[in-house]
C-alpha positions in Angstrom: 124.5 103.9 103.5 122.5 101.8 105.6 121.4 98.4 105.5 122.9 94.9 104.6 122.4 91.3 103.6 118.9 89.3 105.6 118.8 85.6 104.0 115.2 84.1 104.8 114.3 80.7 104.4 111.2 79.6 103.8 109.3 76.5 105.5 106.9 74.5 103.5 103.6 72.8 104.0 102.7 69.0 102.5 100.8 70.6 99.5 103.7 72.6 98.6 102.9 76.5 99.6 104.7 78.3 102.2 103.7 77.8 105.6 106.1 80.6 107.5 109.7 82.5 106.8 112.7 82.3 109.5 115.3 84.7 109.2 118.7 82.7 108.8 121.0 85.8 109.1 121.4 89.3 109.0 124.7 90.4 107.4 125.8 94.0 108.7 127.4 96.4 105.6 130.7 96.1 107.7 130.8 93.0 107.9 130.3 92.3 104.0 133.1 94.7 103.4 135.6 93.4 105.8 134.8 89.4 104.9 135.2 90.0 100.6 137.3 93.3 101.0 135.0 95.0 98.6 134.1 98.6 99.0 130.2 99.1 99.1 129.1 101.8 97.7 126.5 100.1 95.3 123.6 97.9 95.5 124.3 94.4 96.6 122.3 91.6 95.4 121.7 87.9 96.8 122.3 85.7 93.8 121.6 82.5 95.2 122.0 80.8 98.5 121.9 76.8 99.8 122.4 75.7 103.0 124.4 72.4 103.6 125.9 70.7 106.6 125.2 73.8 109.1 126.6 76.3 106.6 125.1 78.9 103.9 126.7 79.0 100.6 125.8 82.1 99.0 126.6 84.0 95.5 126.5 87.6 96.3 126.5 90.7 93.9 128.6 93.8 94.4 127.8 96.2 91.9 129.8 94.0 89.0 131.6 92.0 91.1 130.3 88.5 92.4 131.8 86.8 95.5 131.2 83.3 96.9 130.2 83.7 100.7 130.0 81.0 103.2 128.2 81.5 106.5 128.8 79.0 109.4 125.1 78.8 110.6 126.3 78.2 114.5 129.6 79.9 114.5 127.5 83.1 113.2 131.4 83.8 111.1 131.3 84.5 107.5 134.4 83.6 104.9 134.9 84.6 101.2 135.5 81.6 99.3 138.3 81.5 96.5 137.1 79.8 93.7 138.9 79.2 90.7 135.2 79.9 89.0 134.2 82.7 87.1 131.4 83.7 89.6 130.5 86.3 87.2 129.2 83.4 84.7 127.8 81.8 87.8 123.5 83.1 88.3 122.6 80.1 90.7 123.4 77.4 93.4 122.5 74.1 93.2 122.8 71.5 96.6 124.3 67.7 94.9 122.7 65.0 96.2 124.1 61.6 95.9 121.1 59.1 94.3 121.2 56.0 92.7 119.8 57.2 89.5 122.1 59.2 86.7 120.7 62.8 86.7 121.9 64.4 83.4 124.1 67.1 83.0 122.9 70.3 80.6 125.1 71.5 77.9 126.2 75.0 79.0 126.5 77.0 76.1 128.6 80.5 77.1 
């Protein structure tokens, strides 16, 4: 099996389009398997991804599985994150960012 993970980011223009793509990283199929110590031999699937503080945060898709990746952007090293979370529930990231006005909080219903 060839091929891996490439995250892409996507730089903006003022009117809101997309003015051009940089590639952020380009995760080897080794080196998926050694960081989450998940076999691949099925498709893998990039959830969701944020960048924060000069790392990526990503929620990636093995087959069933879901793991919570974290990619230090100048190190080039990537970590499985333990979670207490049921990634599986989990279809998206969201960055938090601190504001003076109350954003409210959806009812999840599971």
């Amino acid at each position: 099996m060839s091929g891996g993970l490439i995250v892409w980011s996507a730089q903006h223009d003022g009117g809101g389009g997309i003015k051009s793509w940089s590639k952020i990283c380009n995760l080897s199929l080794g080196i998926l398997e050694i960081s989450t110590s998940c076999r691949i031999d099925d498709k893998i699937w990039l959830s969701s991804a944020v960048t924060y503080a000069g790392l990526l945060l990503a929620l990636v898709k093995f087959g069933r599985e879901s793991k919570l990746l974290s990619y230090n952007l100048e190190k080039k090293s990537l970590t499985n994150v333990e979670t207490s979370l049921s990634l599986s529930t989990c279809a998206f990231l969201e960055t938090y960012v601190e504001t003076l006005v109350p954003v409210p909080i959806p009812e999840w219903k599971l």
